[in-house]
VMD Tcl script that builds the backbone (N, CA, C; Angstrom):
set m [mol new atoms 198]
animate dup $m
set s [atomselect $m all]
$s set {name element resname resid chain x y z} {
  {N N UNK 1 A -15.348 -8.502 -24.225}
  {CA C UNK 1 A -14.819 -8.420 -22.873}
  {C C UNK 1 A -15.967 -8.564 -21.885}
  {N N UNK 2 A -15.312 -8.674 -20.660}
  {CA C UNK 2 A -16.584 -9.443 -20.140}
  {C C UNK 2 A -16.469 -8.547 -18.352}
  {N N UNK 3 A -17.647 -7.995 -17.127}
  {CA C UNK 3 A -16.840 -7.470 -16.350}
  {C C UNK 3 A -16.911 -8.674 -15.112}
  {N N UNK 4 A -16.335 -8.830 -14.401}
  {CA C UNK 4 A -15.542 -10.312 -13.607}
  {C C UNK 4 A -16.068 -9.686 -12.021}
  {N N UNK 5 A -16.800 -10.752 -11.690}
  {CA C UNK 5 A -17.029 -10.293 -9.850}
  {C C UNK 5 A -15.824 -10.601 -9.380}
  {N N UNK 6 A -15.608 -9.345 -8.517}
  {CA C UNK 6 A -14.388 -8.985 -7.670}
  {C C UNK 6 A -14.797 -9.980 -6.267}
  {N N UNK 7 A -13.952 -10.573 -5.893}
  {CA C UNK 7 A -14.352 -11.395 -4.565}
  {C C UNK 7 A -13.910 -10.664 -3.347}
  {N N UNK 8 A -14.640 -11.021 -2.038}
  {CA C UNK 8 A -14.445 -9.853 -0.868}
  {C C UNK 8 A -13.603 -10.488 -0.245}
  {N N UNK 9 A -13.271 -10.237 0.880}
  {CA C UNK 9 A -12.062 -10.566 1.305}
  {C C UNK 9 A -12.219 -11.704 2.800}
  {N N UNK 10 A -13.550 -12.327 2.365}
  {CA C UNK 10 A -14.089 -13.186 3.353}
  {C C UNK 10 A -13.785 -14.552 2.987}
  {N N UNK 11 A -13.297 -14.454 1.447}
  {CA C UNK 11 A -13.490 -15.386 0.425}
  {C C UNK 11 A -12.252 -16.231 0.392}
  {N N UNK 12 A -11.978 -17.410 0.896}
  {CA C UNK 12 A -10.954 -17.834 1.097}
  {C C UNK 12 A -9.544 -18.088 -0.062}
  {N N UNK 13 A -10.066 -18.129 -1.640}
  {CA C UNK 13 A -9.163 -18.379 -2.349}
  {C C UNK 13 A -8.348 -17.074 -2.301}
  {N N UNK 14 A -8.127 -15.851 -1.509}
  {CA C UNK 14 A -7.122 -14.776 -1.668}
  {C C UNK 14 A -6.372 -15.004 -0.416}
  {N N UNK 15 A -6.502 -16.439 -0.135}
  {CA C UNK 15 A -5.241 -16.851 1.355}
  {C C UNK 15 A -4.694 -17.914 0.528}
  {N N UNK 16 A -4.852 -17.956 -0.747}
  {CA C UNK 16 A -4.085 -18.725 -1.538}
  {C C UNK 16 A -2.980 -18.365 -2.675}
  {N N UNK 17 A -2.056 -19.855 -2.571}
  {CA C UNK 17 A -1.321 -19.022 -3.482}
  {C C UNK 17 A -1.745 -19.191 -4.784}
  {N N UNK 18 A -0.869 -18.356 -5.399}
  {CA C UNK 18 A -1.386 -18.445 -7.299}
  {C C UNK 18 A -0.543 -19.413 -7.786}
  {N N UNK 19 A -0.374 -19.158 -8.944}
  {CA C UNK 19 A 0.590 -20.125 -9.756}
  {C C UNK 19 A 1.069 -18.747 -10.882}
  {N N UNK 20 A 2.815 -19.196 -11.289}
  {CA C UNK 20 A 3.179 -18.615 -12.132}
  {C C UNK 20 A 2.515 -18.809 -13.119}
  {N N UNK 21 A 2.460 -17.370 -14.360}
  {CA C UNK 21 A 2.201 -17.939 -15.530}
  {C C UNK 21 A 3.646 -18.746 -16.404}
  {N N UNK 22 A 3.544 -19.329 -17.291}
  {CA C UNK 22 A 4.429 -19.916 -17.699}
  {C C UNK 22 A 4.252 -19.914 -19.708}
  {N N UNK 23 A 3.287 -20.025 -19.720}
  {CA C UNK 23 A 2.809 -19.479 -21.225}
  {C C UNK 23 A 1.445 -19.156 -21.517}
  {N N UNK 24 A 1.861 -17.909 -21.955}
  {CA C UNK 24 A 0.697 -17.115 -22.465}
  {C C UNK 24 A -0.062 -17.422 -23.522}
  {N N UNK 25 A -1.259 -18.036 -23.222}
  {CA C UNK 25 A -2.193 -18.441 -24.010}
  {C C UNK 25 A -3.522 -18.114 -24.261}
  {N N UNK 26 A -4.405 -17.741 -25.377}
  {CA C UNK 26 A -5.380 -17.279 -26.205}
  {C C UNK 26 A -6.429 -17.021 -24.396}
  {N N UNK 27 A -6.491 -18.497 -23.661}
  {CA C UNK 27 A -7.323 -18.116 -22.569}
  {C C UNK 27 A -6.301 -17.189 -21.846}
  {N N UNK 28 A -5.336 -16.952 -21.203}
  {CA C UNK 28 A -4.946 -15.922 -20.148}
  {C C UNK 28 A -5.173 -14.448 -21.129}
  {N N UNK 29 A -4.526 -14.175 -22.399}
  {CA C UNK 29 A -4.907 -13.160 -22.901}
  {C C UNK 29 A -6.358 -12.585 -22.747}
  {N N UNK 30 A -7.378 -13.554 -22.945}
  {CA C UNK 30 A -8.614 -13.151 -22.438}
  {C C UNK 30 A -8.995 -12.877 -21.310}
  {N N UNK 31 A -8.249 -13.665 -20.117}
  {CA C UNK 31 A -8.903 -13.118 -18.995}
  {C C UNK 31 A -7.974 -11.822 -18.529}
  {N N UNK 32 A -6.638 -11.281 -19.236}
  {CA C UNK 32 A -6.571 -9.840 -19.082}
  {C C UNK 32 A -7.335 -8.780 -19.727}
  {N N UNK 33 A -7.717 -9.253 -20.455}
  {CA C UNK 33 A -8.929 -8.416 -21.137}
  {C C UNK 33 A -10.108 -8.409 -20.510}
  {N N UNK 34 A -10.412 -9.386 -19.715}
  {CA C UNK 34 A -11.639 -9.166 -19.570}
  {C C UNK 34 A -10.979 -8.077 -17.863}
  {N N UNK 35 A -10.272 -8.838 -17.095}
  {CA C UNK 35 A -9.556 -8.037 -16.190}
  {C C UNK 35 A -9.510 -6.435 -16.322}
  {N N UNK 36 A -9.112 -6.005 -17.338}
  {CA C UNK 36 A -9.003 -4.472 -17.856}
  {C C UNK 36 A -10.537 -4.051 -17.899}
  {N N UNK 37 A -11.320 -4.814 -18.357}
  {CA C UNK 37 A -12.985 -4.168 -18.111}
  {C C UNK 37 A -13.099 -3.846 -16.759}
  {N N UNK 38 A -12.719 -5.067 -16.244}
  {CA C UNK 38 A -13.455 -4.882 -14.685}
  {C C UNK 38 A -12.754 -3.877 -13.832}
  {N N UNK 39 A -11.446 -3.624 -14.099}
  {CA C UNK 39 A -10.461 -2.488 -13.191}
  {C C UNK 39 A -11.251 -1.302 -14.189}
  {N N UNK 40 A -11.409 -1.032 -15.249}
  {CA C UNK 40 A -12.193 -0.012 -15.859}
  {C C UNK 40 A -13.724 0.385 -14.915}
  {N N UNK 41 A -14.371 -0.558 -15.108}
  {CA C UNK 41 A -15.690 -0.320 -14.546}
  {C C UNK 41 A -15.656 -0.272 -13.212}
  {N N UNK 42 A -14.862 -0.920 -12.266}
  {CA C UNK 42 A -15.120 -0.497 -11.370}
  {C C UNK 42 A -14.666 0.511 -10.315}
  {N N UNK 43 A -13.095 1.221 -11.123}
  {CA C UNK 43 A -12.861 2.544 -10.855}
  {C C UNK 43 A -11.517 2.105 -9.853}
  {N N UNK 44 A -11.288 1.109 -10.083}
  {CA C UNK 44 A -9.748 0.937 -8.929}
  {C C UNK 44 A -8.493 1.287 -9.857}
  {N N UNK 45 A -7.401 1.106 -9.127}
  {CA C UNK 45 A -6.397 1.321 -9.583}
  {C C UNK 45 A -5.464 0.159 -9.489}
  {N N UNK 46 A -6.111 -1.122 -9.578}
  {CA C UNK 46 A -5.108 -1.924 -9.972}
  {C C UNK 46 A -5.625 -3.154 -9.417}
  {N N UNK 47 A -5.402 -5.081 -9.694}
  {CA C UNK 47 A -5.964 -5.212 -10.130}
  {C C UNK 47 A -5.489 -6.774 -10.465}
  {N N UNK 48 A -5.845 -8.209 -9.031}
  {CA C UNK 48 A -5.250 -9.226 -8.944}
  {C C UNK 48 A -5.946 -10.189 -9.876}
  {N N UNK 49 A -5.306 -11.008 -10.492}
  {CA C UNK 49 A -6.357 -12.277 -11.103}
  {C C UNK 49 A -6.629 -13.162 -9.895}
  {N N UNK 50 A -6.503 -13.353 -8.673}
  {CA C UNK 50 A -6.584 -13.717 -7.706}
  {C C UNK 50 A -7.665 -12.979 -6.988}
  {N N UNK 51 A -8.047 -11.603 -6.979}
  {CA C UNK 51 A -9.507 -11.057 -7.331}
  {C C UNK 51 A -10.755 -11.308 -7.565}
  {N N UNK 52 A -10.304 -11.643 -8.894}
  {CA C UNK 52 A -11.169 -12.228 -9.988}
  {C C UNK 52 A -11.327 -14.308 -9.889}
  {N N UNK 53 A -11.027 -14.319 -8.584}
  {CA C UNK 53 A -11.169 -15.743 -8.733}
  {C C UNK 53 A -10.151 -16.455 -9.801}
  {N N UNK 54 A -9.188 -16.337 -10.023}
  {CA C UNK 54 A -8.472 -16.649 -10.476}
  {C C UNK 54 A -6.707 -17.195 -10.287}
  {N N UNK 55 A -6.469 -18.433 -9.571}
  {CA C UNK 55 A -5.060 -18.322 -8.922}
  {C C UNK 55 A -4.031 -18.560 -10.187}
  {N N UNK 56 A -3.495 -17.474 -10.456}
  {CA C UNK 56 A -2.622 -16.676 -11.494}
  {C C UNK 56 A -2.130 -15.763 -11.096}
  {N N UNK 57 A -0.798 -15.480 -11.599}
  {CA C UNK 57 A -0.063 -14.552 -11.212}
  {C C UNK 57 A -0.292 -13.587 -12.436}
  {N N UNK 58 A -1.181 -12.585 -11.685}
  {CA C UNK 58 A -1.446 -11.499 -12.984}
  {C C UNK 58 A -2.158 -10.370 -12.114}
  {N N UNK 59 A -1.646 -9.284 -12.132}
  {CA C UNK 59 A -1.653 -7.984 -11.749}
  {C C UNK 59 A -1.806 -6.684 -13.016}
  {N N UNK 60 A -2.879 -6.617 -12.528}
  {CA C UNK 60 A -3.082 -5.208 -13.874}
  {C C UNK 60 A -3.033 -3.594 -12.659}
  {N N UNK 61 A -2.129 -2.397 -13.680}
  {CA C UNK 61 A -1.921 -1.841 -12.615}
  {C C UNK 61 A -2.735 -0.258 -13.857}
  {N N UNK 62 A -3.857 0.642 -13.263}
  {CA C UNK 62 A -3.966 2.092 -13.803}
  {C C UNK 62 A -3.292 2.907 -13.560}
  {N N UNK 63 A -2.290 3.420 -14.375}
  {CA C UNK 63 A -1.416 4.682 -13.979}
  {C C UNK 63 A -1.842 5.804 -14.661}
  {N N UNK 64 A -3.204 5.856 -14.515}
  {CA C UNK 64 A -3.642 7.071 -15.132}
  {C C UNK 64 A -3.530 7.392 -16.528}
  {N N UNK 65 A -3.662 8.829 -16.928}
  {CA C UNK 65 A -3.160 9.012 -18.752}
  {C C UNK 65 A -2.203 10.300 -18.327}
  {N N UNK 66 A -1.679 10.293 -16.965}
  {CA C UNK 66 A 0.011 11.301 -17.432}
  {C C UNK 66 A 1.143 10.269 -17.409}
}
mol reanalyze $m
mol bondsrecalc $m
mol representation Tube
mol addrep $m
């Protein structure tokens, strides 16, 4: 897993749209994985592939451990 620079919000690809996913493949599985590092390490609670430089529709969300 890998941890993914979060982009700021100066950064024009988050005035863009994403694209549906449509099939889940060996690369999107990886970049939720690597996604889950980076919402890990960097202590948020949730968590755009659109973020991560990525226009995909993929949202990772921490609901804690209750």
């Amino acid at each position: 897993m890998a941890f993914l620079n979060i982009v700021t919000s100066e950064n024009e690809i988050l005035r863009k749209r994403s694209r549906e996913v449509i099939m889940i493949d060996e690369r999107t599985l990886r970049l939720i994985d690597d996604m889950k590092d980076t919402l890990s390490k960097s202590g948020g609670v949730g968590l755009a592939a659109v973020q991560v430089g990525v226009l995909k529709r993929i949202f990772l969300i921490d609901m804690g451990k209750n």
